[in-house]
N, C-alpha and C positions, 0 to 999 in steps of 0.2 A: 504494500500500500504506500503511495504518494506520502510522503512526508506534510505537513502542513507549517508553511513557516507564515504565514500570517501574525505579525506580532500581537501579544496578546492585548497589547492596549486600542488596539484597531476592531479586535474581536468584542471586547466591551463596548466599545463608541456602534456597533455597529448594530447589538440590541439595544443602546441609549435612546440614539439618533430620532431613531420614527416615534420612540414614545414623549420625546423632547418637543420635536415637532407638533404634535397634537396637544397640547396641552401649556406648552409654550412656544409659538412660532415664532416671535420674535426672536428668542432668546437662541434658539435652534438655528435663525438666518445669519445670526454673527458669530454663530461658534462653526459654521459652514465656512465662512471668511476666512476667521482662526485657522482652520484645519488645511483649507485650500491650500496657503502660503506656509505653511509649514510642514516638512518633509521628514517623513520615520526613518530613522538611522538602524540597516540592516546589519548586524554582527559581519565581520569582515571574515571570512573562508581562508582557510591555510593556505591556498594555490596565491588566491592573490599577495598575502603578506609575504612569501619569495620574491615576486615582483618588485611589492612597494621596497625591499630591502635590497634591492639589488638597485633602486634608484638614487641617482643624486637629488636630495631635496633640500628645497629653501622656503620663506615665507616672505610675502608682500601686503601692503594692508591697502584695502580699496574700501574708501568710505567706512572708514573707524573698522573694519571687519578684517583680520587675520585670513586670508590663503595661503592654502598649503598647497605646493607648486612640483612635482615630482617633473627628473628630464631620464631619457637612458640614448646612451648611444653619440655617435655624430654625424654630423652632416646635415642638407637642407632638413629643415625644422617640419614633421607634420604632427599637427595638434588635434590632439583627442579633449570632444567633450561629449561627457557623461549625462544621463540621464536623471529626472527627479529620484530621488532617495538613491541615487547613486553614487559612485565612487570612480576616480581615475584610474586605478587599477583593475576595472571591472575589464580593459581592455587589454588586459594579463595575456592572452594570445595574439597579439596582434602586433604587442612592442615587440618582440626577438624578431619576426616574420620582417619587419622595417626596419630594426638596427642590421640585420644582417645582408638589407636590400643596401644599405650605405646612409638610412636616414635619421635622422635626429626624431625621437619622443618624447612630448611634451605633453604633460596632465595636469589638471590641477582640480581639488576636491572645489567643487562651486562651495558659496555662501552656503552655514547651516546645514553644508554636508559633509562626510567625511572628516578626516583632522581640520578643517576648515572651522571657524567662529560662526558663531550665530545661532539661533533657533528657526528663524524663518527669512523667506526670502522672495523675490520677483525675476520674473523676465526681466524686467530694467536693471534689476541690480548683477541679474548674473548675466549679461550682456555689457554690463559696466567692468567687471569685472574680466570677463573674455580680452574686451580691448586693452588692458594696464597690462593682462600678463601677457598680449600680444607686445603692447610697447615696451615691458621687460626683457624678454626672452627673443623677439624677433620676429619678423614676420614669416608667417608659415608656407610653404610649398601646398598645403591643402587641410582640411579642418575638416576630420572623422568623428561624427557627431552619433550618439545617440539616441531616442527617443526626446523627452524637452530639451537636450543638447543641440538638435538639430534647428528647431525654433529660436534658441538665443543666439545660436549662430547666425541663424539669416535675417535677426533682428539688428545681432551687429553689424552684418554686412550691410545692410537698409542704411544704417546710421553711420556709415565710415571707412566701416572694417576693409582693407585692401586685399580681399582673398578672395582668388579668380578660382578656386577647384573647392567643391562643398561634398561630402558624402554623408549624406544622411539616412542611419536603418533606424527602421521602426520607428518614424517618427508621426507625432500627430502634426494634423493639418488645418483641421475642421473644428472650428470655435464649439458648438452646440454638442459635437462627441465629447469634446476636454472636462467641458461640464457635467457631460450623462456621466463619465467613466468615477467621475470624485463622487458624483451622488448615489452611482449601484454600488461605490467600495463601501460605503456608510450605511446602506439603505434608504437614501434623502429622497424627498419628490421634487415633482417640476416646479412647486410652489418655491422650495429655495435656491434651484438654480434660476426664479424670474429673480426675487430678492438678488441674488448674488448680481446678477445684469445691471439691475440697476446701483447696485453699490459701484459695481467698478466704471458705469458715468458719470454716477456724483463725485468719484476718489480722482479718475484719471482723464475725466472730460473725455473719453473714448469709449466706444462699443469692447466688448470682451471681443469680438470678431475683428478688431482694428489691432490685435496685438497676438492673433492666429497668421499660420506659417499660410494659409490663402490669402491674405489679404498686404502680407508684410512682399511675397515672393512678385506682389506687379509691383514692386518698388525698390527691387534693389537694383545696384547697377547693368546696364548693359552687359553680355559676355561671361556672364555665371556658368561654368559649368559647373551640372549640378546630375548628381547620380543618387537614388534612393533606391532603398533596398529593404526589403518588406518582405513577412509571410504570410501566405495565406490563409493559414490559419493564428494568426496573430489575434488572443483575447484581451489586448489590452488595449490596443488600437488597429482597428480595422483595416482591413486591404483597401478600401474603399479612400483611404486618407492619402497615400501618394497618387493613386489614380486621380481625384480629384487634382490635387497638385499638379498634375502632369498633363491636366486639362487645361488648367492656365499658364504651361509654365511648359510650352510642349517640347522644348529645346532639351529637357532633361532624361537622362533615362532612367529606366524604371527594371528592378534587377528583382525578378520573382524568387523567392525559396518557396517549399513546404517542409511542414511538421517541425521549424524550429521554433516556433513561437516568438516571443517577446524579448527576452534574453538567451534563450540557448544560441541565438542567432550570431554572437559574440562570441562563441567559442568555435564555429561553424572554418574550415580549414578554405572550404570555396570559398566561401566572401569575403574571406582575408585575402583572397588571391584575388577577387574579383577589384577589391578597393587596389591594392598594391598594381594591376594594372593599370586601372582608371590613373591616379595620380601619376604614372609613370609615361603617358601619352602625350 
């Protein structure tokens, strides 16, 4: 039987939640907020701590906040970023496959994740963030992103960021999925993902769809090459979400797996060879 690592404080929130709702919906619409922008810190796995210990690491502070900044290898710089509740080392197969191709590894735990400060965190801030360690370390030959790794990526690239090759697995795309996917982990209704909508008009004068990877990708620069890499049976975020992407954004390609899901897809030997290509053209 399937192990269950559901942390158990997630398992609590998630018989709280709907009886919180009924009985207090206010109180239930700002503890949705709360929850949103703050991210569960998963126990770090033996495989990866080989990794993190075989890297050269430093720290930088972006906006009062501690990062922790891991590199391996040398040569042209490609930059891995992680996914929500994720970790830099979570791309523990993929550094040796590129230090031994001649390139430089570059990670760093986002805000409120991993060795990194904080409790919680935004797309603004961990796009703030992308770019300091970009102006620290150097700019990168291409940026292998994650699940929300890929959306603060192409948020920085929208806002600056000078990186012409983007690879993004498993990422989400679609405002109204980001929202469904926080409210089935809780068991929330549509009643606090409308609440949540309008919170982030009143907070950020913008739609929650104005800070989704469909809306940010008609705005970044010209010349993106941009590869996404998705499974189809992905339960976290739907196949449906680069297809979309690749609707508006048709210059990009779109790199099918099955049966790796959500994360096995990071340890997958093809798509390490498939990205290692890509950047290598």
């Amino acid at each position: 039987m399937k192990k269950d690592k559901t942390p158990l404080p997630l398992k609590i929130i998630r018989w709280v939640f709907p009886r919180l709702e009924k009985v207090f919906p206010y109180l239930a619409h700002k503890y949705f907020i709360r929850l949103f922008f703050t991210p569960f810190r998963y126990p770090v796995p033996e495989k990866e701590r080989k990794i993190e210990r075989d890297a050269r690491q430093s720290t930088l502070e972006v906006e009062g906040k501690r990062i922790h900044v891991y590199s391996w290898g040398t040569g042209p710089i490609i930059l891995t970023v992680h996914g929500w509740a994720g970790r830099a080392t979570q791309f523990r197969d993929f550094i040796p496959v590129f230090v031994e191709a001649g390139y430089s590894v570059v990670g760093f735990d986002g805000p409120a994740h991993g060795k990194s400060a904080g409790k919680s965190t935004t797309l603004i801030e961990f796009g703030s963030v992308l770019k300091e360690v970009v102006k620290t370390v150097g700019l990168p030959v291409a940026i292998v992103a994650h699940s929300f790794g890929g959306v603060a990526s192409l948020y920085s690239i929208m806002n600056g960021l000078s990186v012409h090759k983007l690879i993004n697995i498993s990422s989400p795309t679609i405002g109204d999925d980001i929202i469904n996917t926080y409210l089935k982990a809780i068991s929330g209704s549509s009643g606090t993902g409308q609440a949540f909508k309008e919170y982030m008009v009143k907070t950020f004068h913008k739609s929650f769809d104005e800070f989704s990877a469909l809306h940010i990708i008609k705005h970044v620069p010209p010349g993106l090459k941009l590869l996404l890499i998705h499974d189809d049976l992905d339960k976290e975020v739907a196949i449906s979400n680069p297809i979309e992407l690749k609707n508006v954004y048709p210059q990009a390609d779109l790199y099918k797996t099955t049966g790796l899901g959500h994360t096995r897809i990071l340890k997958d030997s093809t798509v390490i060879t498939r990205c290692l290509d890509f950047i290598r053209q």
